[in-house]
ROVEXBA-657247 format. One record per atom (N, C-alpha, C): residue in one letter; x, y, z. Coordinates in steps of 0.05 Angstrom, whole numbers, plus 5000, padded with zeros to 4 digits. Layout:
<sites>
aXYZ...
</sites>
This chain:
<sites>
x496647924336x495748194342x496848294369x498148494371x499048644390x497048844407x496648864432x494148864446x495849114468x495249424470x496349524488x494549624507x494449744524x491849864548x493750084569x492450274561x494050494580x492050614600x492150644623x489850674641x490451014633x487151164638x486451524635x485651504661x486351664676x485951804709x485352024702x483452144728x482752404725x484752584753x485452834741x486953004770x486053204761x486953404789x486153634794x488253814775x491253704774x493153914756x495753724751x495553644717x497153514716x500453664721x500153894730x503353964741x504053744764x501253754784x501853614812x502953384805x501353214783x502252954776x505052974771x505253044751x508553094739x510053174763x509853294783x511553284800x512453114813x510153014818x509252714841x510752444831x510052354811x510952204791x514152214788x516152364776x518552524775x519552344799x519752364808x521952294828x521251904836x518651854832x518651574831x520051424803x520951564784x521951484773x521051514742x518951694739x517351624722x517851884702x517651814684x518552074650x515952294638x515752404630x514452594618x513952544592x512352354586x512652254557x510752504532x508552684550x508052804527x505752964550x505653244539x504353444560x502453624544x499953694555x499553994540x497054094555x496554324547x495254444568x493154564549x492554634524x489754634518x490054434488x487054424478x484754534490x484254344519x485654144526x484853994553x486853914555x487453914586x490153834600x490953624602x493053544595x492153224590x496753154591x497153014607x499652794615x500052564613x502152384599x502752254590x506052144610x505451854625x508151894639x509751594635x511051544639x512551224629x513951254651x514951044654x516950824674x516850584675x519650504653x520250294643x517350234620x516749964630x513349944612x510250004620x511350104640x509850214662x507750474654x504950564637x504850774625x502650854649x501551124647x500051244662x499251444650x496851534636x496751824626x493851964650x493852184647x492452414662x490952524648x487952614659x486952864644x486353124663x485953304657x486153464681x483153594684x482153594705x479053654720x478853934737x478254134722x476954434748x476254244768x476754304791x475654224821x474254034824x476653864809x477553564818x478753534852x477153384862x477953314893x477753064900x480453014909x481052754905x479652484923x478352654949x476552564966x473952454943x473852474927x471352464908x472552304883x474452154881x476452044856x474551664860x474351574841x473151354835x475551264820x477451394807x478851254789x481551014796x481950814785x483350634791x485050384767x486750324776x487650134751x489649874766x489549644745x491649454758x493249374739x495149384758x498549344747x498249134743x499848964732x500048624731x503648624725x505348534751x507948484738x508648214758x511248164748x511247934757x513047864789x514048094797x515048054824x514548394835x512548454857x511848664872x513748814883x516248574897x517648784913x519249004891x521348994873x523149124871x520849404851x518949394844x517049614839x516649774875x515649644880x514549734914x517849874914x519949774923x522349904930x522450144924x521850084890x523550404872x521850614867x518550584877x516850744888x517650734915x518050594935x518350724957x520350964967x523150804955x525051024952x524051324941x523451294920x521951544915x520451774937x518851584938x517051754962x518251864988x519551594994x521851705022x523352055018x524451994991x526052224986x524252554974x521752454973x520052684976x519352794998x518952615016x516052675034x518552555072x520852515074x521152415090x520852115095x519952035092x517351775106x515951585087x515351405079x513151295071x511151395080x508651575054x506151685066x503951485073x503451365088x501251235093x498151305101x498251555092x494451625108x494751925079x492051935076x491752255063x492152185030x492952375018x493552444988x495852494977x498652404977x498452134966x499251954987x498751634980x500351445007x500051194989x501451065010x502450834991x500850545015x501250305004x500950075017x503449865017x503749695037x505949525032x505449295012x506949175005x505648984994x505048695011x502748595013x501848425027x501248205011x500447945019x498547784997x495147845005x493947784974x490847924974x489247724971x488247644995x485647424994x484347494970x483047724954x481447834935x483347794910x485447724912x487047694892x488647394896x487347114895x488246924895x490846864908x491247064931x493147054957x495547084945x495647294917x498447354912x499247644921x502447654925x502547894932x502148174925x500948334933x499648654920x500048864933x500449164918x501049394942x498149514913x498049814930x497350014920x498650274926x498250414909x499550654914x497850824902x496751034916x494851254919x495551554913x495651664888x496551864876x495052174887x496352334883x495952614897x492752614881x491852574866x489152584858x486752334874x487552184889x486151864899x485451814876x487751814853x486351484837x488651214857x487050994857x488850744860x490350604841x493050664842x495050474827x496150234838x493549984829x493849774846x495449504831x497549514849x499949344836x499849044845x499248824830x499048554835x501048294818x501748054836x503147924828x501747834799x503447794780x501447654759x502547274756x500947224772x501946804777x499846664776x500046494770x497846284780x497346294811x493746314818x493446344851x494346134864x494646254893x495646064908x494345984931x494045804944x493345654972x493545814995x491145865002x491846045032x492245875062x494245915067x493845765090x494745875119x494445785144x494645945174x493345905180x493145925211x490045955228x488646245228x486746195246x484946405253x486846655254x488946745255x489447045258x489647065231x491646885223x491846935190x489846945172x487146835181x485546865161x484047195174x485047225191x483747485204x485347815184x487647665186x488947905178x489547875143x488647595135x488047655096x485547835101x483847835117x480947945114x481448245119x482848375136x483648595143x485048715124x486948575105x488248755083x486648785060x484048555051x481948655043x481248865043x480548975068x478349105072x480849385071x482549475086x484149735093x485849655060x486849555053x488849585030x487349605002x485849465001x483249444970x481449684970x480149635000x477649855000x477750045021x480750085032x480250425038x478650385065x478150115079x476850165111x478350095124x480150335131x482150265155x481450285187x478150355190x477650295209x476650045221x475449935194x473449655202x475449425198x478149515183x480449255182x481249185208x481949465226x483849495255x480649395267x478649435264x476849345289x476949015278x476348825259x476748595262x479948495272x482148575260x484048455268x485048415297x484748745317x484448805335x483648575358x480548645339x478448305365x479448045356x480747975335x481647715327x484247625348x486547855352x488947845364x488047815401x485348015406x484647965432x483447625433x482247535419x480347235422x482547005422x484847035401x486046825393x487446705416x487046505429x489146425453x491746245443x494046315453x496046245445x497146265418x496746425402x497046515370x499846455366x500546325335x502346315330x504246575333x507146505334x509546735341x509646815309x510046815296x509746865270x507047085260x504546915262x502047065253x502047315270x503047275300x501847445311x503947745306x506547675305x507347865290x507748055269x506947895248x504748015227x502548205232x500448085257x498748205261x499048475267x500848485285x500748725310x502948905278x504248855265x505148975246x503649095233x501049025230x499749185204x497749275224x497349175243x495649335268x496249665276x499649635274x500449845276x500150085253x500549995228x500550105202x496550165208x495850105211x492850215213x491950465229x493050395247x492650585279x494750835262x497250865253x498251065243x496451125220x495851025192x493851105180x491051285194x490051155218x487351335222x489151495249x491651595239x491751815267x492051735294x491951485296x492451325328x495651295339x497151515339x500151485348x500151385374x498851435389x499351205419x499450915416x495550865399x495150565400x497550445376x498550615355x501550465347x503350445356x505050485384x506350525390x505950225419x502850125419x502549965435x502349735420x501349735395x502649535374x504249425372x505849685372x508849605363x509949445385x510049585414x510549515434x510249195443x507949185430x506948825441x508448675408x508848805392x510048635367x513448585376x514848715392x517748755392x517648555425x515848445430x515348295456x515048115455x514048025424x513647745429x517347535420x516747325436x519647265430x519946975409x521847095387x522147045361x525346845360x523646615354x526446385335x528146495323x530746495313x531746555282x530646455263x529246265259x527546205241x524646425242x523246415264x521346575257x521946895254x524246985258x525647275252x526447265222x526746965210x526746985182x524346945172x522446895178x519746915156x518847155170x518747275188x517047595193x519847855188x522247765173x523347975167x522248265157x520448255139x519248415128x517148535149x515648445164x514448575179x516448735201x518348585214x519848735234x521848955213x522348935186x522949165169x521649455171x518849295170x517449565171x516049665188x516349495206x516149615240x517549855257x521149755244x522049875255x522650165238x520650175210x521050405202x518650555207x516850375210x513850535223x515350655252x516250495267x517550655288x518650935296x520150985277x522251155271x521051435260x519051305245x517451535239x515451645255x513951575283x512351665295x514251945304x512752105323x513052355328x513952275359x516752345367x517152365387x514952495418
</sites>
């Protein structure tokens, strides 16, 4: 027996969607506008359909779904590209924005992004593997707890206040973890509007001094450091 499941989201106008969508890559598989509004979108096997809500606000959206594929990044990419070429930037705060992909304590420490549609439903994308072993010290377990909380559930204040006091307590923190830290430290502080305290993030992440070896396992963080960078406001 063949078993399919297509997640129904609610929006405010599936035009927005179809726009939004469009350029991440994604098709128009079937549209109509009465008696109820209702979108239908593909990419690759990727399905998503819409229904459309009078004064639907997305501040008020409950709706959510999980992806299950088997490697995060090159999805994350070909949505990111996307977005870049809409919006400038990777959107990180507001309606729509995206997440990097991190590994998810809440998700047997495999890697996961979300991406947050012009309506706030969550399109939450996860490795599909057998779980894995978490391991690090105290920052690392500080900052699986922090992507919990800001990447899953949307508290990007109470992630940056634990990780924050974890990075102040930790004496002598690994060169590795701690770069990580101040990396998504920074991605927080830009999320809730803090362009200074990211910019002192950043500042103490590009300070600390890094092996070639440890420049190869935090590649991805100093990736997107230096594009969190680039994007602050002169």
């Amino acid at each position: 027996m063949t078993t399919r499941t297509v997640p129904l989201l609610p929006c405010a106008s599936i035009d927005e969607i179809a726009d939004f969508f469009g350029p991440l890559g994604f098709d128009v598989t079937y549209r109509q506008v009465r008696p109820n509004p209702y979108l239908a979108l593909r990419r690759d096997d990727l399905e998503l359909h819409y229904f459309g809500m009078d004064g639907f606000r997305p501040e008020d959206s409950y709706g959510t779904c999980l992806v299950l594929v088997d490697d995060t990044e090159p999805l994350f990419e070909a949505l990111a590209a996307g977005l870049r070429a809409s919006y400038g930037k990777l959107p990180l705060s507001g309606f729509p924005r995206i997440t990097r992909p991190r590994r998810r304590k809440n998700a047997g420490n495999l890697s996961g992004f979300s991406l947050v549609d012009p309506s706030g439903n969550w399109i939450r994308v996860i490795r599909d593997a057998p779980a894995q072993e978490s391991s690090g010290g105290r920052l690392a377990d500080a900052l699986a707890n922090a992507v919990v909380l800001a990447d899953s559930h949307g508290d990007d204040a109470q992630a940056y206040k634990i990780l924050a006091g974890a990075v102040r307590r930790v004496a002598d923190p690994d060169r590795v973890e701690l770069v990580e830290a101040q990396a998504y430290l920074a991605e927080l502080a830009v999320r809730r509007g803090e362009t200074d305290q990211a910019r002192e993030h950043l500042a103490a992440l590009y300070a600390v001094e890094l092996t070639e070896q440890d420049r190869e396992a935090v590649a991805q963080s100093l990736d997107a450091a230096d594009e969190l960078a680039g994007s602050l406001p002169a």
